[in-house]
N, C-alpha and C positions, 0 to 999 in steps of 0.2 A: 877385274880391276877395282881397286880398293877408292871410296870417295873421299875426299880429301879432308870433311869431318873426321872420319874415322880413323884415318892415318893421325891426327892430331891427337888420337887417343892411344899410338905406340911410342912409346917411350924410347925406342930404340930409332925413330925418324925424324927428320926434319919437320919442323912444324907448321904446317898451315891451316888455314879455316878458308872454307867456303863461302863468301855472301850470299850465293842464293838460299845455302840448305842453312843458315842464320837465322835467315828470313823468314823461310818456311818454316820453323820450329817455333819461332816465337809469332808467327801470325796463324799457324793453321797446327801448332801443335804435331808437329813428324815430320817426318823428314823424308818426301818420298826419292830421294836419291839413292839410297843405301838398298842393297839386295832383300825383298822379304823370304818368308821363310815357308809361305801361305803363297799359292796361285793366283797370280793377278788376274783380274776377269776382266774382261771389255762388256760393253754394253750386250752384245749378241749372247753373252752368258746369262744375262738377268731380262731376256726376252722371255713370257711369261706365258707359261702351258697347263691350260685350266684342266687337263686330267693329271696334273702332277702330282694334288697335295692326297698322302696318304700317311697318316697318323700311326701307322701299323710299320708304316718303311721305316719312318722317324723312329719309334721307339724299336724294333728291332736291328737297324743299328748300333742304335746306343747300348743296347744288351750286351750285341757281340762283342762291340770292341771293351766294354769293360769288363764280358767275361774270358778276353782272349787276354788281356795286360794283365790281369789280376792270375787266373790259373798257370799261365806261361810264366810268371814272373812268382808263381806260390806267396801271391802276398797272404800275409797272416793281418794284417793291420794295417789302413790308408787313411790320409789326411783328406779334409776336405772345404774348401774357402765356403764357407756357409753366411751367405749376407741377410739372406731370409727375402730373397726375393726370387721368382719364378724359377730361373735355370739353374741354379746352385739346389734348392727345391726339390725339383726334377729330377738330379742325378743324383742326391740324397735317397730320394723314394727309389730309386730302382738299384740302386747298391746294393739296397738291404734288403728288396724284392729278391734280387737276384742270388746274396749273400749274407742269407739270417745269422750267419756266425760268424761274418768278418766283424775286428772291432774299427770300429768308425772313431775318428780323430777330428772334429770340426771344431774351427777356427773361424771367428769374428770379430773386427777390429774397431772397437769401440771410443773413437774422437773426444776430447774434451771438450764441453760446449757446442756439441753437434748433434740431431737428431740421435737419440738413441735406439738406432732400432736391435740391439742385442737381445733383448729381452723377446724379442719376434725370433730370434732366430736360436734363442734358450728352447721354445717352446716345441720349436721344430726339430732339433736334437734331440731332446728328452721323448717326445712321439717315435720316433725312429730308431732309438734306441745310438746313441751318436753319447761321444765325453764332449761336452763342451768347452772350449776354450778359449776365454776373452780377454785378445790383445789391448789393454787400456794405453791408450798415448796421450801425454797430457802436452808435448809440447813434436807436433807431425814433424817439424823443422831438423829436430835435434839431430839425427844423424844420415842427413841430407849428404855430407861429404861422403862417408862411406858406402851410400845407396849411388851414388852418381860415378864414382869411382868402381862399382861390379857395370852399370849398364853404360856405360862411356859413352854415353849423351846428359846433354845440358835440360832433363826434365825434373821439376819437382813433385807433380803428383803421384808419388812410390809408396801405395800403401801394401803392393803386393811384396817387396822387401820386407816386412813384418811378416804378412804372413808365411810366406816361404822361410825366414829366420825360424819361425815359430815352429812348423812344420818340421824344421831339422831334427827338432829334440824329439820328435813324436812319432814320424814313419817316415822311409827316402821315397813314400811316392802322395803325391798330390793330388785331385783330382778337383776340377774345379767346372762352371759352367761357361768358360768365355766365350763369345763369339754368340752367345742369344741374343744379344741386343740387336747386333749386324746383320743377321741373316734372316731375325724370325721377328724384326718391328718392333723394337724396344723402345726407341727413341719416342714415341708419341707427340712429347711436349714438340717438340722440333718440327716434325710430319707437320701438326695444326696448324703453326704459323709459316710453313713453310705453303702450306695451302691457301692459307689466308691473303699470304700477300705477292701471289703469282695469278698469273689466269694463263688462260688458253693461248693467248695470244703472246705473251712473256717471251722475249727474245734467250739462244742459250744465256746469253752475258749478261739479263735479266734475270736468270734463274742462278744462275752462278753468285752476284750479289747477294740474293735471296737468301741462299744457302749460306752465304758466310752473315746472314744475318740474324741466323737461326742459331749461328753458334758465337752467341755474343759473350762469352767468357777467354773465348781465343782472340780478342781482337780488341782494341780498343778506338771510336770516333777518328782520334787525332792518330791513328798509327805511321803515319808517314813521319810524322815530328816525332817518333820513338829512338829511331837509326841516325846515325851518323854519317858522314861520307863514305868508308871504309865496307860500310856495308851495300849498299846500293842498293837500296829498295827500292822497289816500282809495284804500282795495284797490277800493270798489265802482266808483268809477271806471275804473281800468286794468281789472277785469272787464268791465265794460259795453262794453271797446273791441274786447276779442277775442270776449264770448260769440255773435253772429252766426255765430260761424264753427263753432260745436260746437251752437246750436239749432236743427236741420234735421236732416233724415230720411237724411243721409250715410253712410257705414259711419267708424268711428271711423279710419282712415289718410286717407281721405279728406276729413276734415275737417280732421287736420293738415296735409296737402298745401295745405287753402285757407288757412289761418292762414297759412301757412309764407308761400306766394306773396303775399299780401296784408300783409304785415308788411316785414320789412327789405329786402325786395327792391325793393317799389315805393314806400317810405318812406324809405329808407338807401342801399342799394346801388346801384339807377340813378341816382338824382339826384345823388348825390356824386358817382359812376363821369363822369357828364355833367358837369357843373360842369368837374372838374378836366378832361376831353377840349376842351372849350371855352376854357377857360384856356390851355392849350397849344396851343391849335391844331392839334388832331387829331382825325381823324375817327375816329370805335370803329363796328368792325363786330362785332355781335353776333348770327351766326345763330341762334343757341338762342332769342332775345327775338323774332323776329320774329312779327307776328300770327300766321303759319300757322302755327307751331309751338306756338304758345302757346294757341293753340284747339284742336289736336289732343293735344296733350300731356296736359291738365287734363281729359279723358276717358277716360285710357288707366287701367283699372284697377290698384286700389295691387297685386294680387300677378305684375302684369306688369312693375310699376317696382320692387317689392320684393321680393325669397325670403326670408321671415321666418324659415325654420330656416336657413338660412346666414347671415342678416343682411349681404343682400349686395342694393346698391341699385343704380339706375341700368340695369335691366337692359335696354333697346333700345338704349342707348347703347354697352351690352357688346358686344351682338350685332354693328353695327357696326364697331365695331374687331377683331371676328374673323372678319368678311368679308375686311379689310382687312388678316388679318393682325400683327394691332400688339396684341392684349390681351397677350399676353407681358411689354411693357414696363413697363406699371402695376400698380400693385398693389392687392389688392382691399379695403382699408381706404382712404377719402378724403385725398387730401392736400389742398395750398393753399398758399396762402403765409401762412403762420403762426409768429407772434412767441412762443416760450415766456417769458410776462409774468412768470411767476415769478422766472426769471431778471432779465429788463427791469425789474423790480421791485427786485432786488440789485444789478443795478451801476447802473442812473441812475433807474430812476423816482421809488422814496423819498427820496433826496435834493431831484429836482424837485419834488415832491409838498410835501413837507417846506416848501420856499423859498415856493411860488407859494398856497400852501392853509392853513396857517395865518392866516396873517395875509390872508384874502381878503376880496374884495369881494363874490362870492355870499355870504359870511357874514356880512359888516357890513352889507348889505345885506337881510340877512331870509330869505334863500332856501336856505340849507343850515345846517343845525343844526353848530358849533363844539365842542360836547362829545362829537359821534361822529365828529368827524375825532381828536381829539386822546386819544377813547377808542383808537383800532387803530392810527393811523396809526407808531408807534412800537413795535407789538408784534413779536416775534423768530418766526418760522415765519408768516406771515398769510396766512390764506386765499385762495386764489385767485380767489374770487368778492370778498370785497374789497379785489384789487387791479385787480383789473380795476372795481371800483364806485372808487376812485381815483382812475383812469386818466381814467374818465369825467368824476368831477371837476374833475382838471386841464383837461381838454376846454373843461369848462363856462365855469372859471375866465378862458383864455383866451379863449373867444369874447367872455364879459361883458368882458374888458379892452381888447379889439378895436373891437367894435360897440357897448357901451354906455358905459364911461365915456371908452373912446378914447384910452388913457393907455399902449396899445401898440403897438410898432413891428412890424409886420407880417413883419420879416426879422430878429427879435430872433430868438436862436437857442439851446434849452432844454440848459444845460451845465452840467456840475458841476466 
């Protein structure tokens, strides 16, 4: 049975929207209502077995399956999301270990006014022997209706829409690293503070807190004063949806690791990542997500995937690229392809925000409170946590104009 978000995204049915899965998308970013497409784990999967980690199982794996998609499917030529940061890296290095003559397609998506790490990920192409390919966006917003109209949820951080557009014109298969951050310690910055301000004694609902306080870009201070009546928020709610994941006998990293994996990955990130591959007509190959890796992984103790005094994650995936030669390239802080919103906020987001969010339908409509838009939305310096709780807005705003009252053109395109 179909959740009732998602029925609001057929056009052939009566419309409704959920409040809780409202809620959840605009405070914890997914929606864990909807069916994933990736095996949900419980804590007894990320129970952690010190003769697990083997560096040799992890890259043989990842051979197979991409010498089984690639020969099975005779690719001559594959795309590949290169951000120039560890896991994209990885499957670069061993495509072309594996495939000295396939030609390589790599794609990176280069922000306006944002860290430019392209030029990290130029260098890593040209090594490899890869065409490089630099998606420039000068305004991420622009065609926010279109990208939200393939994945029928209410998100705006869709940079993988570009890439997969991009990828259309260049091979129908993908290959990309997702899923190293979740499984293999990515997150670092989060781990730290997630350490810093828990102890041993930390109750679940203690750690729970914790956790959504680690991830202070989905959330804002005053979130209760965001929602309307219509929607019904409650904290005990959004607690009751992560506390699972912190009431078990885990060591406190390893409970993060299962929140982590069970939350925007198999809520957000696959199934948008899939939608828009489907839309385009491309096939995504994703070694990192494959069962075998993902049953081995979620066992591998957190001080084998993290060195807490170096605060330095991902470490089998280290080990491999200095088998391989290639840790040189990357750098040991995470990159991605990441939008400096603060920026996006000053040259086009408050403006769109401004246009689409005043005067809206989630607030005529009951579902976002109208005196805490028009408390911030105009303030000089704003916080980044509520611009990016904005952003989310606007998301929101155009889906509901899309899917609910239908009074949007799906190729309307967000300009000032």
């Amino acid at each position: 049975m179909r959740n009732e978000l998602e029925l609001a995204t057929d056009k052939s049915t009566t419309i409704h929207t959920n409040p809780s899965e409202i809620c959840n998308i605009l405070t914890l970013r997914y929606n864990p209502k909807i069916k994933p497409l990736l095996p949900i784990k419980t804590w007894k999967d990320f129970q952690p077995d010190n003769a697990v980690i083997s560096i040799e199982h992890i890259e043989n794996t990842i051979s197979g399956l991409l010498k089984q998609k690639i020969e099975s499917n005779k690719i001559k030529k594959i795309s590949i999301a290169l951000s120039g940061g560890i896991d994209s890296t990885l499957i670069l290095v061993m495509l072309r270990k594996l495939f000295p003559d396939i030609e390589i397609e790599a794609i990176t998506i280069k922000f306006a006014k944002s860290t430019d790490e392209s030029s990290v990920a130029a260098k890593i192409a040209e090594n490899f022997e890869a065409n490089h390919h630099i998606v420039y966006l000068e305004n991420y917003l622009e065609e926010l209706p279109k990208a939200i109209s393939i994945i029928k949820m209410p998100f705006w951080d869709l940079h993988w829409y570009h890439v997969v557009k991009k990828s259309q014109s260049l091979s129908k298969h993908l290959v990309s690293g997702d899923g190293g951050d979740e499984l293999f310690g990515g997150y670092t910055f989060r781990y730290e503070k997630f350490l810093s301000i828990t102890t041993q004694n930390s109750t679940p609902l203690d750690k729970v807190k914790a956790y959504l306080q680690c991830h202070e870009r989905d959330r804002v201070p005053d979130q209760e004063e965001l929602f309307d009546a219509k929607a019904k928020f409650t904290w005990d709610a959004i607690y009751n949806t992560l506390l699972p994941y912190f009431d078990n006998s885990l060591p406190s990293l390893e409970q993060v690791f299962l929140a982590d994996y069970n939350g925007k990955l198999l809520y957000n990130f696959n199934p948008v990542n899939t939608r828009i591959l489907n839309h385009f007509q491309v096939e995504g190959i994703s070694p990192l997500l494959s069962d075998n890796i993902i049953s081995f992984a979620t066992r591998i103790p957190n001080m084998q995937k993290y060195d807490q005094n170096k605060n330095l994650g991902k470490l089998p995936l280290r080990e491999l690229l200095k088998k391989y030669n290639a840790i040189s390239f990357v750098p040991d802080q995470k990159l991605g392809f990441n939008v400096d919103t603060k920026n996006l906020w000053e040259s086009y987001g408050k403006s769109i925000c401004t246009e689409y969010l005043l005067d809206s339908f989630i607030v005529n409509d009951g579902w976002i409170n109208k005196k805490w838009i028009t408390n911030y939305i105009n303030r000089d310096d704003l916080d980044i946590r509520y611009i990016n709780k904005f952003l989310g807005l606007l998301a929101f705003e155009i889906w509901y104009r899309l899917f609910v009252t239908r009074d949007m053109n799906e190729n309307e395109k967000l300009q000032i």
